[in-house]
N, C-alpha and C positions, 0 to 999 in steps of 0.2 A: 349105337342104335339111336336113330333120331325119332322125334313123338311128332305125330301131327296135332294141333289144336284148332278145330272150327272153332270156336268163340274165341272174341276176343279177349286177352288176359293184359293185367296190368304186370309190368314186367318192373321191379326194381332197378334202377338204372342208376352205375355207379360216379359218373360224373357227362354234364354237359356243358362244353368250350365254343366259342366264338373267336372266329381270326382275330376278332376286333373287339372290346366290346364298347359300346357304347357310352359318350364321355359322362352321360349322369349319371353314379352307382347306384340311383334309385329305378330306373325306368333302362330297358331293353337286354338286361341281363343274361346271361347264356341260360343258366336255371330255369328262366322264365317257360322256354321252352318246351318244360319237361315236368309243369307244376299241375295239371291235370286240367289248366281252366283252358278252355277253345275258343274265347271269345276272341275277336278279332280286332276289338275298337282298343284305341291305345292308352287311351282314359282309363282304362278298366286294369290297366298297372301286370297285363301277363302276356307282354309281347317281347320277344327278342330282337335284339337291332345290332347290326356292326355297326362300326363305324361310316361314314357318310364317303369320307375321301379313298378308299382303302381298295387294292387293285381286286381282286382276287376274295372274295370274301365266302366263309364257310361258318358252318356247325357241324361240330361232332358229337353226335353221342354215343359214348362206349355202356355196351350193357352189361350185367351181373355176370360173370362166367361162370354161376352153377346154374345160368339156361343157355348153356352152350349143346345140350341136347334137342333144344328145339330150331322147327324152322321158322323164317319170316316169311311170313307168305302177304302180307300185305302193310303198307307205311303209309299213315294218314297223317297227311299235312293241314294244318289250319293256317291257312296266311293272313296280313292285317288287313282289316276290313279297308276296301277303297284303294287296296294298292296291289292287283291283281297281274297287273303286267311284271311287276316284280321277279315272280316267281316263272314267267315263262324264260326255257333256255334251261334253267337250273337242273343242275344234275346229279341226282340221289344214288348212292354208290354205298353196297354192302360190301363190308371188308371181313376178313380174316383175323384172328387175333395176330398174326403176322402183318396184317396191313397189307395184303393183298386181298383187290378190287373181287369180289365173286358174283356180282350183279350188278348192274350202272340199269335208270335208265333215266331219260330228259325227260324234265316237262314240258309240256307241249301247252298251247292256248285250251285246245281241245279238254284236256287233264283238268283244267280247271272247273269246267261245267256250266251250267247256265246261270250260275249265277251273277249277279252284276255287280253284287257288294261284297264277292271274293276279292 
């Protein structure tokens, strides 16, 4: 039986990875991702970065499996502020605890919104 939730809930989330991560351990950390601050400016020390040369670059994060009852019905991204083109193309893909894809979808420029310091 799965639960619907209109409001958003913060969901404890068991580990977050980067193909890459970034060569300073201080700044762009996979964690970063998943520490509750949205700001976008890099200065502000809670941005995630791969590495710069790296083909193929990704974030996973795996969530708690005792909210394997609920559904996702919505993935809010914050990207770093000033580097919005970044994110167009990129492709958000919910998985299975097997690692099978059960929703993809791209981002699109549109996705991004009007903002200009997305």
């Amino acid at each position: 039986m799965y639960r619907r939730m209109e409001e958003a809930i913060s969901i404890p989330l068991v580990v977050a990875t980067l193909s890459c991560n970034y060569p300073n351990p201080d700044w762009g950390q996979a964690y970063k991702a998943i520490d509750g601050n949205t700001s976008g400016v890099w200065e502000d020390g809670s941005v995630a970065h791969t590495c710069h040369d790296e083909g193929d670059k990704w974030l996973k994060i795996e969530l708690n499996p005792g909210y394997s009852n609920y559904f996702i019905t919505n993935i809010r991204i914050y990207d770093r502020t000033g580097y919005r083109a970044r994110l167009v193309n990129t492709q958000v893909q919910i998985l299975n605890a097997a690692g099978g894809i059960i929703a993809s979808k791209t981002i699109t420029d549109a996705d991004m919104g009007d903002n200009p310091q997305a």
